[in-house]
Backbone bond lengths (Angstrom), bond angles and torsions (degrees), N, CA, C in turn:
res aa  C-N    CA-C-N  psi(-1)  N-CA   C-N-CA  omega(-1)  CA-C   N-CA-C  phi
1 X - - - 1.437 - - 1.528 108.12 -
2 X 1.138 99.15 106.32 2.174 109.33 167.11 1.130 109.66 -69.66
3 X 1.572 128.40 178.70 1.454 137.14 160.80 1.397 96.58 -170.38
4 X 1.433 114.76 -166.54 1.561 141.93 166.21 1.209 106.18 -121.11
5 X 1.681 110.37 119.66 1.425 118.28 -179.37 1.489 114.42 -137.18
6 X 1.474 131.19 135.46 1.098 123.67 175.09 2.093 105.87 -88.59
7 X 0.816 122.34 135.86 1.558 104.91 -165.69 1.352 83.71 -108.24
8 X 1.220 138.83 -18.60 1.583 123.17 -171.31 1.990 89.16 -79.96
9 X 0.890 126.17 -29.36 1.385 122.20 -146.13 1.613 121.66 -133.32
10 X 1.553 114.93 -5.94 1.297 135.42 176.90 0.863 115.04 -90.32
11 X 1.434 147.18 176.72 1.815 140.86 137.68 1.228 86.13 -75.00
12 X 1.558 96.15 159.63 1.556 122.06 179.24 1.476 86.08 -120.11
13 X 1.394 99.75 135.37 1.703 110.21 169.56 1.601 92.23 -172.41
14 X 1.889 110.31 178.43 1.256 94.93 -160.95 1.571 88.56 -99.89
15 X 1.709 110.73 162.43 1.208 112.81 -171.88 1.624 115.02 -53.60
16 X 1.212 104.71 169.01 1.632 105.51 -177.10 1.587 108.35 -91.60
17 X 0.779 106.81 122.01 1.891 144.13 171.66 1.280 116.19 133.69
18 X 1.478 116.58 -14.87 1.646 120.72 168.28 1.380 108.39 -46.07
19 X 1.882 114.29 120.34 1.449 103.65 178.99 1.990 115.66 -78.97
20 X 1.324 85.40 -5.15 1.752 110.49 -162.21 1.322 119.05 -121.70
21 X 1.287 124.22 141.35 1.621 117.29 173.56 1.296 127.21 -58.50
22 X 1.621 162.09 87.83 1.084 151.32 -149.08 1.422 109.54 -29.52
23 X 1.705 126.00 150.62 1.358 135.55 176.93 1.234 97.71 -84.95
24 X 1.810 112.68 -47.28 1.512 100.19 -154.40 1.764 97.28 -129.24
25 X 1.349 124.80 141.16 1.596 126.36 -167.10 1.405 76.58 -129.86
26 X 1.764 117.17 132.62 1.140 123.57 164.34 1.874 104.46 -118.47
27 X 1.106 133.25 98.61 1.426 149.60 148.35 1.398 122.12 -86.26
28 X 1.640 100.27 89.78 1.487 95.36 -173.11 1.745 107.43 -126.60
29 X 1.115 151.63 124.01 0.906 137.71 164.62 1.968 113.51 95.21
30 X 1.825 95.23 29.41 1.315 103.84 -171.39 1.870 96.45 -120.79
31 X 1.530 102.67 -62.17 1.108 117.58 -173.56 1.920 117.85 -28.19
32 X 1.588 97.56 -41.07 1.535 103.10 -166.73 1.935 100.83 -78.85
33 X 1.089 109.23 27.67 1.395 107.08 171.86 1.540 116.59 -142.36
34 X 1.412 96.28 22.14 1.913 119.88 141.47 0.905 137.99 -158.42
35 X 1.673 116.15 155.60 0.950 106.20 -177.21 1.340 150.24 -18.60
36 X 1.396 107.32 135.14 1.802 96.47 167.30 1.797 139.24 -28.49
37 X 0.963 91.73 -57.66 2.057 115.41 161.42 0.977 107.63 -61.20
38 X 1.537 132.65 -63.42 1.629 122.75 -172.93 1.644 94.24 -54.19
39 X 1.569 119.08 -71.88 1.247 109.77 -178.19 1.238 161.13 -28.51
40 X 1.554 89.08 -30.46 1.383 128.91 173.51 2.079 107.29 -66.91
41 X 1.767 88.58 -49.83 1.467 105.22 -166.11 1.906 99.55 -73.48
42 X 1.218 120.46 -27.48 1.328 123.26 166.36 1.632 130.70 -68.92
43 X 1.251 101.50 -23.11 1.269 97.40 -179.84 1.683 106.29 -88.30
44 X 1.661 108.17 -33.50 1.385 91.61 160.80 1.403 164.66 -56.54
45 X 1.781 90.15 -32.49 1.329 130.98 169.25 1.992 99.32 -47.84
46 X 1.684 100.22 -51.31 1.386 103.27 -156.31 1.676 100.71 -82.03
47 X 1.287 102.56 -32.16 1.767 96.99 171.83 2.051 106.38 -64.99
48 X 0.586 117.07 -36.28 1.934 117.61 -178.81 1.475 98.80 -75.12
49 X 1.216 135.97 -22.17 1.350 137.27 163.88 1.325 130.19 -79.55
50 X 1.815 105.72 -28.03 1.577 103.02 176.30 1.423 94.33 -94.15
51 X 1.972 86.73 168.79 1.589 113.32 168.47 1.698 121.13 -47.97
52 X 1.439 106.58 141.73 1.805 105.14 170.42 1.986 83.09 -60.99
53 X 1.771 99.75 141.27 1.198 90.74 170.39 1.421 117.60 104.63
54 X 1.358 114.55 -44.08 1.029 139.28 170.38 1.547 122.91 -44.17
55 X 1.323 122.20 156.50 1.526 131.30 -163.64 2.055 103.37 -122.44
56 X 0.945 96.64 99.45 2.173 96.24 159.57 1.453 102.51 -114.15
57 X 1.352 108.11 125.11 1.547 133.77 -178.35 1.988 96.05 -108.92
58 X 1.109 68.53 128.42 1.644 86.52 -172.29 1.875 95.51 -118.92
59 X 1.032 112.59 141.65 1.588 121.90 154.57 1.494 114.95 -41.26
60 X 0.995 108.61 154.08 2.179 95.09 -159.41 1.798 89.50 -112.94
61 X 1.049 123.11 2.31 1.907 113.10 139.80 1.182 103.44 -99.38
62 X 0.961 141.89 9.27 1.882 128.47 -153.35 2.288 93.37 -108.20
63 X 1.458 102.84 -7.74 1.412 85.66 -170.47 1.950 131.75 -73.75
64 X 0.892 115.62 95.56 1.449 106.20 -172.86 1.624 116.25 -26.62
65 X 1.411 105.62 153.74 1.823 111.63 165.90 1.023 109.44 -47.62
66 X 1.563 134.17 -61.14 0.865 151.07 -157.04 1.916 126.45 -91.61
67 X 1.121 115.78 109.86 1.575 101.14 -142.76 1.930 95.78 -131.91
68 X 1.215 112.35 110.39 1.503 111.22 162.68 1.731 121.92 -2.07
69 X 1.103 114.70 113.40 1.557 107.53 172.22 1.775 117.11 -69.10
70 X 1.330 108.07 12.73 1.377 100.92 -172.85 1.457 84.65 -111.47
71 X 1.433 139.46 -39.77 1.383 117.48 171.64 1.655 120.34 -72.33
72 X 1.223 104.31 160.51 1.131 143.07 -175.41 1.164 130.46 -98.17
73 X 1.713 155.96 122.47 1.850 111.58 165.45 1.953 118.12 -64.46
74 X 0.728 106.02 173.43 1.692 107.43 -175.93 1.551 78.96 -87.22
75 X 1.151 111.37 -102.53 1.339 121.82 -148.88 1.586 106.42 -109.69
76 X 1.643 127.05 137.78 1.496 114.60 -179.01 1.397 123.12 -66.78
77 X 1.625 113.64 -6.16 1.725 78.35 -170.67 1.831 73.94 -129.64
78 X 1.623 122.41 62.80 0.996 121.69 163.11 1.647 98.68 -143.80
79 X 1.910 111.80 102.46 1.154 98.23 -163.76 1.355 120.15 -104.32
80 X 1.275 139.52 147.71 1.325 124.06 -168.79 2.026 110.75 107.53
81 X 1.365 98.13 -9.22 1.593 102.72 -164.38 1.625 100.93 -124.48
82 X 1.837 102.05 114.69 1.616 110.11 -174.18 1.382 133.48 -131.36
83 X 1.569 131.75 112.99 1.170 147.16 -177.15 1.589 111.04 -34.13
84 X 1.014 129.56 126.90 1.345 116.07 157.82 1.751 116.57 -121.30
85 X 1.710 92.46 128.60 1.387 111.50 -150.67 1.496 102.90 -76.93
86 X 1.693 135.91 -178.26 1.316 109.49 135.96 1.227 133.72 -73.03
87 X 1.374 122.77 173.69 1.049 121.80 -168.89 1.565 110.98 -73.32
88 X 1.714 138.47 169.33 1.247 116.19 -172.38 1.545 112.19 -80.68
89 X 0.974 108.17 0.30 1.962 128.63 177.08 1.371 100.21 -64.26
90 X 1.170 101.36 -60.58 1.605 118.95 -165.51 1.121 94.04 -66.73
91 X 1.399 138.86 -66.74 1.463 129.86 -144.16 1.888 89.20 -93.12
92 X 1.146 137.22 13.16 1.281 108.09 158.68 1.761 106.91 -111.88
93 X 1.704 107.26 11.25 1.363 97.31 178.20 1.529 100.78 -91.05
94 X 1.524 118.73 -30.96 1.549 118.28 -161.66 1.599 98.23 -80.11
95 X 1.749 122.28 -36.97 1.448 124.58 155.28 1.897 112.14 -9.89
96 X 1.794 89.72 -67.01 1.378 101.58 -155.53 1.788 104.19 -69.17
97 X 0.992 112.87 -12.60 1.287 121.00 170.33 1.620 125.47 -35.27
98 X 1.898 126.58 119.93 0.940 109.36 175.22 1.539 122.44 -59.62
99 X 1.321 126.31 131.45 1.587 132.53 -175.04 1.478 101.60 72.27
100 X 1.075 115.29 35.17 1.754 99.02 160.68 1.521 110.68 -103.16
101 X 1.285 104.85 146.75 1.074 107.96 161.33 1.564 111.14 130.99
């Protein structure tokens, strides 16, 4: 599913008819044409939008200082590409789970 989105200036959410949060957000080659802060504020937007589990590929200069505590990197010598974990809410409720673990 495509659209028209301003990412400095829109909500980011997943388009409407998606029954599911996207797995994979590819933003590559956008970020380095704003600001630090907007950038910062975009990559978050897009981590609260993807799947637990989920993949945002970022341009591997394009990554802000400042980086969501729910992402992750995927892999180290793949740069620009990030896991998003559950949240620590989540993973100490499914913890508490009978037979988890």
């Amino acid at each position: 599913m495509f659209g028209a989105l301003n990412l400095a200036t829109d909500p980011v959410r997943p388009p409407a008819g998606m029954d599911a949060a996207p797995e994979v957000i590819s933003c590559r080659n956008v970020l380095v044409y704003l600001g630090p802060d907007v950038a910062t504020k975009v990559v978050a937007a897009l981590a609260e939008c993807l799947a637990v589990g989920g993949l945002l590929i970022l341009g591997a200069v394009e990554v802000p200082a400042r980086m969501p505590a729910v992402l992750e990197p995927f892999e180290p010598t793949v740069p620009g590409a990030f896991h998003k974990r559950p949240s620590a809410h989540r993973a100490r409720r499914l913890a508490a789970r009978p037979g988890a673990g």
